[in-house]
Each structure stands twice: as structure tokens, then as C-alpha cells.
N, C-alpha and C positions, 0 to 999 in steps of 0.2 A: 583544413579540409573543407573544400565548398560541395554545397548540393545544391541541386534544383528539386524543388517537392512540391505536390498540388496539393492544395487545401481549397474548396469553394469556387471550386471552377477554374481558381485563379492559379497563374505558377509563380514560384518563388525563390529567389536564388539566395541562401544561406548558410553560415556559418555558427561554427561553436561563437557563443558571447554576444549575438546578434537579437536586434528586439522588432519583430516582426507583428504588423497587425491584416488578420485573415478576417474571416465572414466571421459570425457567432458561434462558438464549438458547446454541445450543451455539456460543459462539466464547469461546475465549483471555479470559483480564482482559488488559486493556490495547488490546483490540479497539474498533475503531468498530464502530459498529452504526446501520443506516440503518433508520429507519421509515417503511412509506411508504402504512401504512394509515391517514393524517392523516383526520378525519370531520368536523372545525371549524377554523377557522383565523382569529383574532383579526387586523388589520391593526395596522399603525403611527397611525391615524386613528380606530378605535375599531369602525371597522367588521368587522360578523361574517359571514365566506364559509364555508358552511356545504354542505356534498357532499351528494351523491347517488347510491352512499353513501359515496364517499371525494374529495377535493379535487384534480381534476388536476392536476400538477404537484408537488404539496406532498409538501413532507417531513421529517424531523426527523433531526439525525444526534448523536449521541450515544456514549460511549466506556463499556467496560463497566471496573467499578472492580475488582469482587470478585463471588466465586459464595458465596453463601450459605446455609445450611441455618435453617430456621425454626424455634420451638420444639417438641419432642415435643407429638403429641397422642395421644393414650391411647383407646383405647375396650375396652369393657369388655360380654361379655356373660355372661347368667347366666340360670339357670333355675331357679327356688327349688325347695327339694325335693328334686333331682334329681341333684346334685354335678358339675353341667355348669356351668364356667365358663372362661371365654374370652379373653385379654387380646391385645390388639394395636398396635402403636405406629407411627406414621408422623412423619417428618421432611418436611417440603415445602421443596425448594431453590429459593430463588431469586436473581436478578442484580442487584446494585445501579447502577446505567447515572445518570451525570452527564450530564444532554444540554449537549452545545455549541452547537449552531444550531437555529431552526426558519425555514424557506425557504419563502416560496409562490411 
């Protein structure tokens, strides 16, 4: 049974036994984490139940593994000529979550 679920803006197509990484969720590693903004929902039969805009009932539960930090990204600015230059770095954290179940 596949779903589609948002988490962080982002959507996501998922299954039981799947290891998914979303934006930062603030709970504990070792936390379940319930999702319950399901937008699609695949059956056992092949059939597709599809919300408007989220699937009553459904929901996807899922255990977070680890909190994760992304690669540096770097940005850089400058003004030719002028001895203006600027550097700045961001790390973007996110959660790595193994879903257990998805439920309609």
C-alpha cells in the first residue's frame, strides 16, 4: 500500500518498510511520528483514493531514526572593484523517519 504525505512543505511517496528523510520534526529519535496530512492513498487492489485535499481517516505512522544535519552550502557575495565581499554558510537539519504502517 503506497501513499503520498506532506511533511515540510515537501510531498512524499511512501510505503510500509521505507526510509524516508523530511525537514527537522521536533520529537526525540526513537519517537513515533504520525502523519496525517495523507493527499493519495494507493489500496491493496491497485485502486487510487485521492483527497481533497487530504484523505479522511488516513494516516501514516512512522519512527524517527536520527536528526540529521545536510551538507554545508556556501554562498558567496561580491562586488568587483569595491573590496565588498561576503561569505555565509548554512547547514539544513533534517529527520531520517522509517515508516512502519500506512492506514486508510
Amino acid at each position: 500500500m503506497n501513499a503520498i504525505i506532506q511533511s515540510g512543505g515537501k510531498q512524499l511517496k511512501v510505503k510500509a518498510g521505507d526510509i524516508v528523510e523530511v525537514e527537522k520534526l521536533a520529537v526525540a529519535d526513537g519517537a513515533e511520528v504520525i502523519f496525517e496530512e495523507v493527499l493519495a492513498i494507493e489500496g491493496e487492489d491497485g485502486k487510487l483514493n485521492i483527497g481533497t485535499p487530504v484523505v479522511a481517516g488516513a494516516k501514516v505512522v512512522g519512527k524517527v531514526l536520527e536528526v540529521l544535519k545536510a551538507k554545508k552550502v556556501v554562498a558567496f557575495k561580491m562586488k568587483r572593484r569595491k573590496g565588498y565581499r561576503r561569505t555565509h554558510g548554512h547547514r539544513q537539519r533534517y529527520s531520517r523517519v522509517e515508516i512502519l504502517s500506512v492506514n486508510a
